[in-house]
N, C-alpha and C positions, 0 to 999 in steps of 0.2 A: 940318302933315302932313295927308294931305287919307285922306279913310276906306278907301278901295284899298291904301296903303301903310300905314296903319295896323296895317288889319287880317294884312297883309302879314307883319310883324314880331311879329306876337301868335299864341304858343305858347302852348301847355298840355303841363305833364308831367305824367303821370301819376301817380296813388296811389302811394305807393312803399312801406305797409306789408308786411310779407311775409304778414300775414294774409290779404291777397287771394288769390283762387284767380285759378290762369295760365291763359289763353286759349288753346284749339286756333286759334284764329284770329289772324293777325296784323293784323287791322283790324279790331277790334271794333262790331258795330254799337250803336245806340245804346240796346238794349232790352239786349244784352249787359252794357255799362258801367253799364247803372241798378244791373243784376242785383249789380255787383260791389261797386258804393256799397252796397248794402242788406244784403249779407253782409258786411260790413265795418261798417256801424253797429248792426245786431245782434250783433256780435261783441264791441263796446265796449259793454259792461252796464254800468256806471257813466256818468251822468247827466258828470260834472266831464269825463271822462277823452273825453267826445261833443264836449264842448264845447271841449276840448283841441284834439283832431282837426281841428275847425274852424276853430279859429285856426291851425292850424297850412295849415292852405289858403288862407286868407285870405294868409298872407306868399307862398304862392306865384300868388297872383292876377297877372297882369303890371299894372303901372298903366296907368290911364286917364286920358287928359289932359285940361286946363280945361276945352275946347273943347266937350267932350262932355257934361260934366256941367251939362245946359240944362234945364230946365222943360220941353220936352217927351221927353224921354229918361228924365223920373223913372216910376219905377215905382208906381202908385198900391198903398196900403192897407199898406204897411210902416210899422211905427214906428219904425225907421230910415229913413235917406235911401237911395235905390238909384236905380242909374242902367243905363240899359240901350240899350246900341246893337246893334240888327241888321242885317243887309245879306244880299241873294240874291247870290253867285255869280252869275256867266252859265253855267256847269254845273248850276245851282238847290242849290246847297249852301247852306244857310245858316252863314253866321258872327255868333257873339256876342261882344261886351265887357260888362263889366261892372263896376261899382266899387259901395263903399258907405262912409258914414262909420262903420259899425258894425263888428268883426273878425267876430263869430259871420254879420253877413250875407256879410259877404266872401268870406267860408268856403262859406255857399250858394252863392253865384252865383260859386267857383270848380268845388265839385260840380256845378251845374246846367251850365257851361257845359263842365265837362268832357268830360260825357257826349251833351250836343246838336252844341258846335261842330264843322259839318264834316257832319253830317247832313243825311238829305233833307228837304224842306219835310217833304213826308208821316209822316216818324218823328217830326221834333220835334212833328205835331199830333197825334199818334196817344198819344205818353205820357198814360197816367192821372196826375190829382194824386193819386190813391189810392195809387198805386205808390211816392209818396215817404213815405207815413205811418211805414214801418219806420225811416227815416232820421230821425223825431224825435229832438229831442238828449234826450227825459225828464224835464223838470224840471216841466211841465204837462200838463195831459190835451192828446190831440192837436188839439181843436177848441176850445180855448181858448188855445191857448199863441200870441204874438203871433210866436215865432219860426217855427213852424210854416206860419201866415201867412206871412211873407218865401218859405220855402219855395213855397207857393202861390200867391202873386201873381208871383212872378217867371217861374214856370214860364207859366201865365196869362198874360206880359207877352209872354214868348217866342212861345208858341203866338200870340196875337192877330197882334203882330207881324209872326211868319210869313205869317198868312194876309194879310194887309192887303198883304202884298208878293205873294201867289202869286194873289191873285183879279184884279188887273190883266191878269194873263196869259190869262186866263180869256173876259174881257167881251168883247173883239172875235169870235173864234171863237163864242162864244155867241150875240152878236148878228146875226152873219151865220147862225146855223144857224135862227133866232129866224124871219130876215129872209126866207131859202128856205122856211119851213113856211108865211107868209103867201102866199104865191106861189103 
């Protein structure tokens, strides 16, 4: 299956708590969805019942097949394994996959791509990692905990990524404006 029809086939459903609060919008942007993840794992005060929540996303992760899961697709600085495919649209949307051998990262990078896939370059570079601190699961302080990390480097992974695909767009137009200023 080659990464066009991959990504073709790969949904995301949403949170389905009812503790979420409902959207005046029906296309949430992606500073909206953070918002919704983060009153949602502040709501779950119990450290267990966080990491419940995350496994319970991880099952809804869509799989990601052999093909993808390549040494340059891994995600550096997890102490799980993570894997991570992006791709531009030609509308400049970006789309994510993502897998992991770990449930609680699975769990991340079905919240991370919940709220990125489908966004603009610009909003997926624009997230703070600050923004994801409330979503720690609890069981360590925030700048030591290794899972917090996965949270971090993935988002990191996402954003880099992104830009590694949208600066290509960039260089010719640059160079040509580069090329009129010597003139």
């Amino acid at each position: 299956m080659n990464s066009a029809s991959a990504f073709a086939s790969y949904s995301f459903r949403s949170p389905t708590l009812s503790i979420l609060p409902l959207l005046n919008s029906s296309n949430p942007n992606p500073q909206q969805k953070l918002e919704i993840l983060v009153s949602e794992f502040k709501s779950l005060r119990e450290p267990i019942v966080r990491v419940k929540q995350l496994i319970h996303y991880a099952s809804l992760l869509p799989e990601l097949e052999e093909s993808v899961r390549v040494e340059s697709n891994r995600v550096t600085g997890c102490t799980a394994q993570v894997w991570l495919e992006v791709v531009m649209e030609v509308d400049g949307t970006m789309r994510f996959r993502a897998d992991s051998d770990s449930e609680i990262a699975k769990g991340f990078c079905y919240c991370l791509i919940w709220f990125l896939d489908g966004a603009a370059a610009g909003d997926v570079i624009e997230i703070r990692v600050d923004d994801l601190g409330e979503m720690n699961i609890g069981i360590l302080a925030i700048r030591t905990s290794s899972r917090v990390n996965t949270w971090h480097n993935l988002l990191l992974s996402m954003q880099r990524r992104t830009r590694d695909l949208i600066i290509p767009l960039f260089l010719p137009p640059l160079a040509a404006l580069i090329s009129n200023v010597d003139h």
